[in-house]
C-alpha positions as CSV (number, residue, x, y, z in Angstrom):
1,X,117.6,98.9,97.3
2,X,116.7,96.8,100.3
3,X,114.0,94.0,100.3
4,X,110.8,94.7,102.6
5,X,111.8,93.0,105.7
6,X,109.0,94.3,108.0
7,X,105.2,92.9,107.8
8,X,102.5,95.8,107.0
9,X,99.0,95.6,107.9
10,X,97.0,98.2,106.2
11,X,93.2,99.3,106.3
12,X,92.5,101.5,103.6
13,X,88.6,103.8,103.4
14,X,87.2,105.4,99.8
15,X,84.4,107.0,99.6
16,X,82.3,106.8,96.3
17,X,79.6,109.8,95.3
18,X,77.1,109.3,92.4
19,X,79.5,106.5,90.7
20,X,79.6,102.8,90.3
21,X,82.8,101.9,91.9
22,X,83.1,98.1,90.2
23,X,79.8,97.0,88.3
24,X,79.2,93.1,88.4
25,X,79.2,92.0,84.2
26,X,76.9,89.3,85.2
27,X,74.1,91.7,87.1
28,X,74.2,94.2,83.6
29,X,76.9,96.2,85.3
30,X,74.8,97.1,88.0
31,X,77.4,97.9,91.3
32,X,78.3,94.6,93.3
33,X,76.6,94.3,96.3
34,X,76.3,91.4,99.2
35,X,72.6,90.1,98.4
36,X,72.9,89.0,102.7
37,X,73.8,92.7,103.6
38,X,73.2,94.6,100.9
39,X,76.4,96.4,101.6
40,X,78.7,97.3,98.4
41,X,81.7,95.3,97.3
42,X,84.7,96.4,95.1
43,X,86.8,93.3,94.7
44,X,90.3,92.9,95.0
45,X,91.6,93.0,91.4
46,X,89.5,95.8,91.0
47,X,91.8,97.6,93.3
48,X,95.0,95.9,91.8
49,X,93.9,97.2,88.2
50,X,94.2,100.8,89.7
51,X,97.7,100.2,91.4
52,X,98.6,99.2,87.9
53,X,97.6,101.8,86.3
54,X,99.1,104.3,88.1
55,X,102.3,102.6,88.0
56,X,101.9,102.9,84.5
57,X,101.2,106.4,84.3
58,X,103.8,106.9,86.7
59,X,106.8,104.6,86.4
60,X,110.0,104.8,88.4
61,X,113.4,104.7,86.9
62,X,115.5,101.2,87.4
63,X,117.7,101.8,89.6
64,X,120.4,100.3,87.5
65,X,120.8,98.1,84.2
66,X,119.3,98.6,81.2
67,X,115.8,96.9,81.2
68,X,114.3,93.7,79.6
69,X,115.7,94.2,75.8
70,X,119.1,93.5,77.1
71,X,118.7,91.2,80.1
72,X,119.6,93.6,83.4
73,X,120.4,91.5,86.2
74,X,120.5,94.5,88.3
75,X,117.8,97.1,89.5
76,X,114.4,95.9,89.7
77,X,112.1,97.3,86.7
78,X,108.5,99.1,86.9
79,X,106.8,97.4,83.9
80,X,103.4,96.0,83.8
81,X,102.4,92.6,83.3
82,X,99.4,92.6,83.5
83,X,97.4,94.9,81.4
84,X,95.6,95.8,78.1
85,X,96.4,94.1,75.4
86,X,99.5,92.0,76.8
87,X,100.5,88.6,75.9
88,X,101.7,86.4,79.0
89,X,103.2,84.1,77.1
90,X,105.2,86.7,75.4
91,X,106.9,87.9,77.7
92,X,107.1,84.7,79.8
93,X,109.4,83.6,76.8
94,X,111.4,86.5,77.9
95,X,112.2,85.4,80.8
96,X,112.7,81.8,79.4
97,X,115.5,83.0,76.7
98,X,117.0,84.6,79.9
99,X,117.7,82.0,81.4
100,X,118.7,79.4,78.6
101,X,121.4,82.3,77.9
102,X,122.4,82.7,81.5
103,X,122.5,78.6,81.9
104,X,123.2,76.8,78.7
105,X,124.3,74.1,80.3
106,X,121.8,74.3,83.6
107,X,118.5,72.0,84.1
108,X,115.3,72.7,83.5
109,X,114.2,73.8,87.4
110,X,117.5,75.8,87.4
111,X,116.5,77.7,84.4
112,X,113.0,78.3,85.6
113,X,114.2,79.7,88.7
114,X,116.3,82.2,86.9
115,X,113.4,83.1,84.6
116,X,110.9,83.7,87.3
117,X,113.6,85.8,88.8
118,X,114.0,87.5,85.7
119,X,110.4,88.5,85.3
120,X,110.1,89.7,89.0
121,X,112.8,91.8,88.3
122,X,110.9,93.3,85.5
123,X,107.7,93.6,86.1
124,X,106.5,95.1,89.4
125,X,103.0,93.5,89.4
126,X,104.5,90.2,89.4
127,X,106.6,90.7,92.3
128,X,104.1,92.8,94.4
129,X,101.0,90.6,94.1
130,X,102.2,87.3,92.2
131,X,100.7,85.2,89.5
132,X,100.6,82.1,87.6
133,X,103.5,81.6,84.7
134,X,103.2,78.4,83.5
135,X,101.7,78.5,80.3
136,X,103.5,77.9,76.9
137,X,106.1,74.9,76.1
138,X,109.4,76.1,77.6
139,X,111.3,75.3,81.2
140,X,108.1,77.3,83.3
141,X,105.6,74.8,82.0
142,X,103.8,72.4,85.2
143,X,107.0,74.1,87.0
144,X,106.6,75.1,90.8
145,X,108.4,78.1,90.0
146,X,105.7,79.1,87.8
147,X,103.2,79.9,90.5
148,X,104.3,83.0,92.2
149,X,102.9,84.1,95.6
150,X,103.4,87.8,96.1
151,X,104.0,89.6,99.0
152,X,100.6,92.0,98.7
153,X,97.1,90.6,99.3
154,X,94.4,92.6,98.9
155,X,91.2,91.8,100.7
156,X,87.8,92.3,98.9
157,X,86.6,96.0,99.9
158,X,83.2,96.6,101.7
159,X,80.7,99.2,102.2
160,X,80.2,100.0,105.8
161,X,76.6,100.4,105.3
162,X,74.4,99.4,102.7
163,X,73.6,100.9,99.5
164,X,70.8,101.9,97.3
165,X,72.1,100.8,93.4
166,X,70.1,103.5,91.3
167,X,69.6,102.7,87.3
168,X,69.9,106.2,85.8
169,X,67.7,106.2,82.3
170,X,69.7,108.5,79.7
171,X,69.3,109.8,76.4
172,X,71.3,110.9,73.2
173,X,70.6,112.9,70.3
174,X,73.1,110.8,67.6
175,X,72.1,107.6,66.5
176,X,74.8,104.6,66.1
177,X,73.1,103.1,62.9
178,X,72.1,104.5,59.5
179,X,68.9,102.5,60.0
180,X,68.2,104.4,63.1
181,X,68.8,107.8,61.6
182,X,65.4,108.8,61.8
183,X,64.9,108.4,65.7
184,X,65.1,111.8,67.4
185,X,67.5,109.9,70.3
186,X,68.8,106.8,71.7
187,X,68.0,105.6,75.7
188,X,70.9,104.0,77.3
189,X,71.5,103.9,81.4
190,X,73.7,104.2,84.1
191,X,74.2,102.3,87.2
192,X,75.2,104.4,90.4
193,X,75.9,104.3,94.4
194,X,74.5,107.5,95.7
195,X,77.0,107.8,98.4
196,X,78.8,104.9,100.1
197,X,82.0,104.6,102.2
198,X,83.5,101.6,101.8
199,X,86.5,99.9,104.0
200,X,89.5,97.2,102.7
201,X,92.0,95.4,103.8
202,X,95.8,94.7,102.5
203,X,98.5,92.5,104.0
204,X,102.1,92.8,103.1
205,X,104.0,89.1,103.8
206,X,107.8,90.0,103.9
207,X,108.6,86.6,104.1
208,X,106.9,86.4,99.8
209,X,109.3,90.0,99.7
210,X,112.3,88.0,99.9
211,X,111.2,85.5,97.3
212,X,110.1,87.9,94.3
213,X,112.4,90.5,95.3
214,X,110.3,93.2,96.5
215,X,111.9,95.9,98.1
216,X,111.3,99.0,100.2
217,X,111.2,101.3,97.4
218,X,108.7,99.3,95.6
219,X,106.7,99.4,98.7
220,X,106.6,103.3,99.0
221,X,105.0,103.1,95.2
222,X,102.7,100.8,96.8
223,X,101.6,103.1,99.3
224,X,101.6,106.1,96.6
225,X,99.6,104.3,94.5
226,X,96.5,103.3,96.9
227,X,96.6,107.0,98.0
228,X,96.0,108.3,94.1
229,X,93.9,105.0,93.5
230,X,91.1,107.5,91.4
231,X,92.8,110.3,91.1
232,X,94.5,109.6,87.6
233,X,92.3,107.3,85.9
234,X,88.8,109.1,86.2
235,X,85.9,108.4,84.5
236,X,82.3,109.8,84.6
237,X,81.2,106.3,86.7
238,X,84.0,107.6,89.1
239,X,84.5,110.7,89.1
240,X,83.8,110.9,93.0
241,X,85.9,108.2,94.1
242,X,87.9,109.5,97.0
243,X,90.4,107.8,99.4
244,X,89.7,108.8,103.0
245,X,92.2,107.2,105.2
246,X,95.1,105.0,105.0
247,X,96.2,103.3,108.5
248,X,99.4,101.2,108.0
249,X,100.2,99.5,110.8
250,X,104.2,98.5,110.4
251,X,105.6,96.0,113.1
252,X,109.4,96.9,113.9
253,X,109.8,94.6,116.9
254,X,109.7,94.9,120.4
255,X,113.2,95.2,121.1
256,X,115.5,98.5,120.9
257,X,117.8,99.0,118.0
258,X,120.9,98.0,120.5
259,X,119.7,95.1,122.0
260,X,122.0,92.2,122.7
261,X,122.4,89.4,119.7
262,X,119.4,87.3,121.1
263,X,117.3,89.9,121.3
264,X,118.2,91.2,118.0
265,X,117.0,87.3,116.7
266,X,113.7,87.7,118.4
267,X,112.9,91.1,116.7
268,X,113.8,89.6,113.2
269,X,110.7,87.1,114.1
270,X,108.7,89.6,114.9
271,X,108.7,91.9,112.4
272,X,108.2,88.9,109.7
273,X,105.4,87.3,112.0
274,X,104.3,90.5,113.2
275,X,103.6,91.9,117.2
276,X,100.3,92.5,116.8
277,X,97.0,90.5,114.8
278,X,95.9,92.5,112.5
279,X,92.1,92.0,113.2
280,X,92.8,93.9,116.8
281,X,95.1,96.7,115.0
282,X,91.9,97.3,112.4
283,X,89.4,97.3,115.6
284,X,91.2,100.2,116.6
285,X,89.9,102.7,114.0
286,X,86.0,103.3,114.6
287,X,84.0,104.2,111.9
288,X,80.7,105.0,113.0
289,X,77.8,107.3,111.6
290,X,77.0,110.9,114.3
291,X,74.1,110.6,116.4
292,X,71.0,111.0,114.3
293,X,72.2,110.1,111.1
294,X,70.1,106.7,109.6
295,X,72.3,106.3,106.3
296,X,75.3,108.4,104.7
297,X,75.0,110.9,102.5
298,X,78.2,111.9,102.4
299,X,81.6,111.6,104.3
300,X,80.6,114.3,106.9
301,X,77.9,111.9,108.4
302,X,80.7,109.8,109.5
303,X,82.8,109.6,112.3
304,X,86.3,107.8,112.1
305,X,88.2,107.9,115.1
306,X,92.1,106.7,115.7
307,X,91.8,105.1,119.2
308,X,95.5,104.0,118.9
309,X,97.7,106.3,121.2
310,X,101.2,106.0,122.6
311,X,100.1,104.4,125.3
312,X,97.4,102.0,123.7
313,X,99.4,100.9,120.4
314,X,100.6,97.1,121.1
315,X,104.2,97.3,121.3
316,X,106.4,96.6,118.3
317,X,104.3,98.3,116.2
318,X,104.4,101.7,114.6
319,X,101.2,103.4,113.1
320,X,101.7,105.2,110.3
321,X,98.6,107.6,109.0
322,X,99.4,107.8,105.5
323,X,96.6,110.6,104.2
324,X,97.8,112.7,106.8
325,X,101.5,112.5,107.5
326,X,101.2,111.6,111.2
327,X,102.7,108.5,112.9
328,X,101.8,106.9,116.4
329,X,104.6,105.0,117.9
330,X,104.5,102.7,121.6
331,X,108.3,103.9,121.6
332,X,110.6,100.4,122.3
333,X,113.0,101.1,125.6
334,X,116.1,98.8,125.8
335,X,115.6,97.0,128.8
336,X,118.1,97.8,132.3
């Protein structure tokens, strides 16, 4: 396995139909919306909790070493921190009698560093998006190496119009309580978007790659996982969630593969610091609704449109279009 060494810029768009794609507990579930806009928002743990799920469901094999019960140093692991029911400070400890095995004899910031090492290892939502493990009484207590800054950032996601939140009165023929067994039904309610398309953001910082030890192959799960990001956890307040398009924008440099040593240096720089910003690469995909449509219905009232070609896409970086296989490419000529 390598580590990630080039930066990613992607813009992802889902679609949600009849569903309430993340209800706000402090508006009675109803689905979050900008009060300024009145556009939808799904925020970005909202879209982390489905990245972890799937990885869940669908774990990859380590590619070496036994897992956490015996202490693999080797092979990075595809548990979940970060999830129902899970004690942090558990399996912080973990990491923590890691490390006091590994150093006996080592100090207290060399045994956190090993520990936070540890638990990147193991857990792939640590390494991918970071956290805070400084709870408890061992070594990662008030420690620096506690607070771990992954290499994915998610913005929040936004509707590119704005929605209409419906409250859906519904009724049932059971009754919870004894007390209530003489009622013919129960009311209850559903919140829901009728149709809304909404657009996010995610930046991938190789430089945070090389400290948590997140690699290429994690990446590709990454990218699986926002592609099936409601396909595997349905429910009936998204069972229309659909992801439309996924525009990765990877920056490989402006140099050839056999350019000279400097040259070689240069495109190192770039593809950590990127050739592009990503604002301008984002610009590039229009998303705009056909001529004579007011609001969205549904996905067909919309127009999205790639304006990236050959000739356009900044050089040094590589457009990949993940939902449909295809890549764009400015190709990079060695110099004469």
């Amino acid at each position: 396995m390598s580590t990630l060494t080039n930066r990613h810029d992607l813009l992802l768009l889902f679609e949600v139909t009849n569903g309430n794609p993340n209800g706000d507990p402090d508006a009675g579930n109803m689905p979050r919306i900008d009060p300024n806009t009145n556009r939808g928002i799904v925020t970005d743990v909202c879209l982390k909790r489905k990245i972890r799920n799937f990885v869940e469901l669908f774990p990859k094999e380590r590619a070496s070493g036994n897992g956490s019960e015996n202490g693999s140093e080797t092979g990075n692991g595809f548990n979940i921190l970060i999830k129902q029911g899970a004690v942090i400070e558990t399996e912080q400890k973990k990491g923590e009698d890691f490390a006091a095995q590994k150093l006996p004899d080592g100090t207290n910031d060399k045994k956190a560093e090993a520990a936070i090492k540890w638990l990147c290892r193991e857990f792939y939502d640590l390494r991918t998006f970071g956290g805070v493990l400084s709870t408890g009484d061992g070594v990662l207590k008030g420690s620096a190496f506690g607070q771990v800054r992954g290499p994915v950032q998610f913005s929040f996601a936004q509707s590119l119009h704005p929605i209409t939140p419906l409250e859906i009165t519904i009724t049932r023929c059971a009754v919870t309580k004894e007390d209530d067994a003489k009622k013919e039904r129960t009311m209850g309610n559903k919140h829901i978007v009728p149709y809304a398309l909404y657009a996010a953001k995610c930046y991938v910082s190789p430089s945070f790659a090389e400290k948590t030890g997140f690699t290429t192959d994690d990446y590709e799960l990454l990218v699986d996982a926002i592609l099936h990001l409601f396909t595997e956890d349905p429910s009936a307040a998204r069972a229309e969630m659909v992801v439309r398009g996924l525009y990765d924008f990877e920056h490989i440099g402006t140099h050839a593969a056999d350019a000279d040593e400097s040259q070689k240096k240069q495109n190192l720089r770039e593809t950590r610091l990127g050739c592009a910003h990503a604002h301008e690469l984002f610009e590039g995909i229009k998303v705009s609704l056909k001529d004579g449509k007011k609001f969205p219905e549904s996905f067909a009232d919309y127009e999205v449109v790639n304006t990236w070609t050959e000739a356009t896409l900044p050089k040094g970086v590589k457009l990949h279009l993940r939902h449909n296989g295809e890549t764009v490419l400015n190709e990079v000529k060695k110099e004469a």
